[in-house]
VMD Tcl script that builds the backbone (N, CA, C; Angstrom):
set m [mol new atoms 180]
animate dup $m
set s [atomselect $m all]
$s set {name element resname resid chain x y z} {
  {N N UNK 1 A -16.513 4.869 -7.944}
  {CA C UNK 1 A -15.278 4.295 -7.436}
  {C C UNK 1 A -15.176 2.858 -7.932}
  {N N UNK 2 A -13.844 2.335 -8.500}
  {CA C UNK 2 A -13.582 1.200 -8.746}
  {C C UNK 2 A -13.609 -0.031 -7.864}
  {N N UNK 3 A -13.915 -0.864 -8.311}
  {CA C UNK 3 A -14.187 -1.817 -6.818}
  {C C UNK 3 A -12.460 -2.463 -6.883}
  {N N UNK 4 A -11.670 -2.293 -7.826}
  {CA C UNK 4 A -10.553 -2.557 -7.340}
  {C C UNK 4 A -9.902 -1.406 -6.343}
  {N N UNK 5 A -10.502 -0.400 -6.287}
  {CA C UNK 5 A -9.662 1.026 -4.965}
  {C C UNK 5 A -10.357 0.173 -3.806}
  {N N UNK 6 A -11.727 -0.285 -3.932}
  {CA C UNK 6 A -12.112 -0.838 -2.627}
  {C C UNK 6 A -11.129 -2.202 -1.935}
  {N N UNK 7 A -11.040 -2.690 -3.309}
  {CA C UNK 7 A -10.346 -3.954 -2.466}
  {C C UNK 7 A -9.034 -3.838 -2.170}
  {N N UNK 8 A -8.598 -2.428 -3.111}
  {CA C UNK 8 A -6.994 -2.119 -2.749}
  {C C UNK 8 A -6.800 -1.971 -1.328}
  {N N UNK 9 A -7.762 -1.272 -0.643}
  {CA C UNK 9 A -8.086 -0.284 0.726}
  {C C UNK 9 A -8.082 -1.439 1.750}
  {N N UNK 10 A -9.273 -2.343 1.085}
  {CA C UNK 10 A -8.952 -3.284 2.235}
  {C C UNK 10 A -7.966 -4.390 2.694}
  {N N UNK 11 A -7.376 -5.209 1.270}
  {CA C UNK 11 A -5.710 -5.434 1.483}
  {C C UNK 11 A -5.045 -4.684 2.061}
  {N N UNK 12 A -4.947 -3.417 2.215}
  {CA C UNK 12 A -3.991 -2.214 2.522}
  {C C UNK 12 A -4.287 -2.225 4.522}
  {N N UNK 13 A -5.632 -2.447 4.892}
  {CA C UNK 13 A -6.180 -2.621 6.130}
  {C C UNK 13 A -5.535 -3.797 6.814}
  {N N UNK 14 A -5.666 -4.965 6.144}
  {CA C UNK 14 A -5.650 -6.381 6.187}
  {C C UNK 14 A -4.247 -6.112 6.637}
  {N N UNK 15 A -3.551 -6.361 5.926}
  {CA C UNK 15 A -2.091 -6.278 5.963}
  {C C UNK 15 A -1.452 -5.483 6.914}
  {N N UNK 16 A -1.688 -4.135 7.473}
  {CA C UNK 16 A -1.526 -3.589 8.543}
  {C C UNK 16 A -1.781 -4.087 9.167}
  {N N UNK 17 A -2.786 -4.340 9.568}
  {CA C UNK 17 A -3.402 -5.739 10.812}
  {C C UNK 17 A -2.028 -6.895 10.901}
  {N N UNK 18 A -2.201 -7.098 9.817}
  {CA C UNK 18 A -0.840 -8.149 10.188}
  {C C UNK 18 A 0.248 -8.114 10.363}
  {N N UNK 19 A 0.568 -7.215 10.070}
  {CA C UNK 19 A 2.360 -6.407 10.148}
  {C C UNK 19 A 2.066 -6.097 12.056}
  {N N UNK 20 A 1.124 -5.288 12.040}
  {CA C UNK 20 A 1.022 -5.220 13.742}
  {C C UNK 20 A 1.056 -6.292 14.488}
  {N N UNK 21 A 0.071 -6.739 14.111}
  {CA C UNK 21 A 0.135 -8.497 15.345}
  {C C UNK 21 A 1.185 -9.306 14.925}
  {N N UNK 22 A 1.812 -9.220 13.886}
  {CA C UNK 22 A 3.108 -10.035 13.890}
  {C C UNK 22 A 4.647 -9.103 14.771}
  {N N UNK 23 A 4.435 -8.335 14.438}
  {CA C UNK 23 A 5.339 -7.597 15.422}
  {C C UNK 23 A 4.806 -7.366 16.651}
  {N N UNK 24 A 3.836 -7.323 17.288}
  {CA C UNK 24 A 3.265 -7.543 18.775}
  {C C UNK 24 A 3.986 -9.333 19.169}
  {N N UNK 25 A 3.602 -10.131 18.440}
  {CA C UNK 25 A 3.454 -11.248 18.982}
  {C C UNK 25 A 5.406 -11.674 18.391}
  {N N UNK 26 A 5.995 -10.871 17.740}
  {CA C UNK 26 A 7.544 -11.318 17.163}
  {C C UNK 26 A 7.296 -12.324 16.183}
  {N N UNK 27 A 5.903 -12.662 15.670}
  {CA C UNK 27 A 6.185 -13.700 14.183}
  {C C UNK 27 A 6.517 -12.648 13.229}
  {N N UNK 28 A 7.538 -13.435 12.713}
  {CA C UNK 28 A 8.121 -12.371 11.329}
  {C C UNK 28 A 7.650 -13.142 9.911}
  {N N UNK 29 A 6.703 -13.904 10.222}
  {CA C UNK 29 A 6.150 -14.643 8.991}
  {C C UNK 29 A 5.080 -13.516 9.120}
  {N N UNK 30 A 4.284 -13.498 10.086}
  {CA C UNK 30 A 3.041 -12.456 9.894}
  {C C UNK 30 A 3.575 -11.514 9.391}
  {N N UNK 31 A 4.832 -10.677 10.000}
  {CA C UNK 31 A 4.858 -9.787 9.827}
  {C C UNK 31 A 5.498 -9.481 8.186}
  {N N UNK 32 A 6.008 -10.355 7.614}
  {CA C UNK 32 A 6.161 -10.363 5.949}
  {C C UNK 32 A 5.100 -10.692 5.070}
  {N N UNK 33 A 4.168 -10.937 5.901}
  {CA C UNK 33 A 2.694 -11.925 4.786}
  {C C UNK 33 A 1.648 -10.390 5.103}
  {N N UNK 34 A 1.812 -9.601 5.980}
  {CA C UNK 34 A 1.631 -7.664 6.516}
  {C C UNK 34 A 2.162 -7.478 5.027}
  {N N UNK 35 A 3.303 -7.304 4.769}
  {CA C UNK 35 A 3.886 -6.010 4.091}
  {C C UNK 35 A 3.870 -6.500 3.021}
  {N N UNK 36 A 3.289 -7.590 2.734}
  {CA C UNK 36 A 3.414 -8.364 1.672}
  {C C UNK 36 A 1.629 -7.711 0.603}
  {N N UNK 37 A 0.599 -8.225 1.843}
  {CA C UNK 37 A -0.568 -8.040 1.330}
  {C C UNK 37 A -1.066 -6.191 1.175}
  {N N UNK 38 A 0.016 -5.367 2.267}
  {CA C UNK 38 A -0.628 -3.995 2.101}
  {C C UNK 38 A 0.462 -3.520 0.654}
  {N N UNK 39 A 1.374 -4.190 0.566}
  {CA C UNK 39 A 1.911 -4.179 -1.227}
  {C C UNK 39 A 0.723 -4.028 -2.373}
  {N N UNK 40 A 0.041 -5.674 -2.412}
  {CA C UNK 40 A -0.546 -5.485 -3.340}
  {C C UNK 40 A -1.606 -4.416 -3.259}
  {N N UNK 41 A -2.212 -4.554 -1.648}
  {CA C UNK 41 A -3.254 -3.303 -2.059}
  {C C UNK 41 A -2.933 -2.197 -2.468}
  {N N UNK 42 A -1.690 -1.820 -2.358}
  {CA C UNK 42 A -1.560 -0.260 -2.718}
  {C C UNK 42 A -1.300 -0.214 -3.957}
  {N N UNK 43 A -0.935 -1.744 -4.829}
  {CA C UNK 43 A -1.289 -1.878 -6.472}
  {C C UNK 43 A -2.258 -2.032 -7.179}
  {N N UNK 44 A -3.207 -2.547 -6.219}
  {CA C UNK 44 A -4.605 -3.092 -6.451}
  {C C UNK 44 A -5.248 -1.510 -6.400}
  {N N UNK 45 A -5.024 -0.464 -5.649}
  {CA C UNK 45 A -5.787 0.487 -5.381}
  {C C UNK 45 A -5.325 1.419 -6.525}
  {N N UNK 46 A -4.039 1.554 -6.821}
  {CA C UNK 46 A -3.408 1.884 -8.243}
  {C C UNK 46 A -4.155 1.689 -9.644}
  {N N UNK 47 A -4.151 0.569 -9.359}
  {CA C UNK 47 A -4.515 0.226 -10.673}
  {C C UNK 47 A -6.219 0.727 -10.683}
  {N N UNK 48 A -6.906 0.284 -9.725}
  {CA C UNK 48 A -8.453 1.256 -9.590}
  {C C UNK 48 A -8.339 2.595 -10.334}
  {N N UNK 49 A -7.879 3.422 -9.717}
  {CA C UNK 49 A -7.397 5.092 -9.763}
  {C C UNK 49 A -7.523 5.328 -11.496}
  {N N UNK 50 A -6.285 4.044 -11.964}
  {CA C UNK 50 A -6.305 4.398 -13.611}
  {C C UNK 50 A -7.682 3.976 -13.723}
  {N N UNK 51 A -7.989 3.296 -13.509}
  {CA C UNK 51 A -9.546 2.667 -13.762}
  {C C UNK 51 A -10.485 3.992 -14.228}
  {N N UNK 52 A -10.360 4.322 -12.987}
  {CA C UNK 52 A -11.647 5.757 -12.946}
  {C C UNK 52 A -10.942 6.431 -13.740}
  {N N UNK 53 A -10.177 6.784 -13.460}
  {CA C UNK 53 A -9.249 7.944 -14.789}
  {C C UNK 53 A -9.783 7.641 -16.150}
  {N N UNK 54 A -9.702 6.928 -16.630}
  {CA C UNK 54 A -9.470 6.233 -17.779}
  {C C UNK 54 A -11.312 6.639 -17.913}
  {N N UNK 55 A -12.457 6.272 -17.235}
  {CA C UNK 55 A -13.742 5.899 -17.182}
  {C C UNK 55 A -13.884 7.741 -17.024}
  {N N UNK 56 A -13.185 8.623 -16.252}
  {CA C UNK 56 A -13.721 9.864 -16.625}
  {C C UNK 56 A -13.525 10.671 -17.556}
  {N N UNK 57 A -12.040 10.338 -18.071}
  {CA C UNK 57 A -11.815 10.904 -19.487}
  {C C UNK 57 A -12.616 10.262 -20.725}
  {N N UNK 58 A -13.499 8.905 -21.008}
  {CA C UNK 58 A -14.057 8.454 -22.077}
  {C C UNK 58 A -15.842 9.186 -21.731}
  {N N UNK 59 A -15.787 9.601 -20.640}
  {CA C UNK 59 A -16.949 10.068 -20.343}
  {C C UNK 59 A -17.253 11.652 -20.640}
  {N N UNK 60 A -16.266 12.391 -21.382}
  {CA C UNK 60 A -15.751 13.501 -21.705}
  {C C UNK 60 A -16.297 13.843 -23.108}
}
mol reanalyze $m
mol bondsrecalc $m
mol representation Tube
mol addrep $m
């Protein structure tokens, strides 16, 4: 596994966390700096995916 899927996963964690407690607590800064960071992870975890892809097809 790519350590960018790992860090995608955990931006993707992070950011939920914050989208929640900003909408618990009504900051809508949290809650855009949330949807902001589980964004990149789910690009960050993207881009992993080709990673391995890419690393199992040269391994072929």
């Amino acid at each position: 596994m790519d350590k960018n899927r790992i860090k995608g996963a955990v931006d993707q964690a992070v950011g939920k966390g914050k989208t929640v407690a900003g909408k618990v607590t009504g900051d809508r800064k949290l809650q855009a700096e949330g949807r902001a960071q589980t964004g990149v992870g789910k690009v960050e975890s993207a881009v992993g995916k080709v990673k391995d892809a890419v690393r199992d097809v040269l391994k072929k």
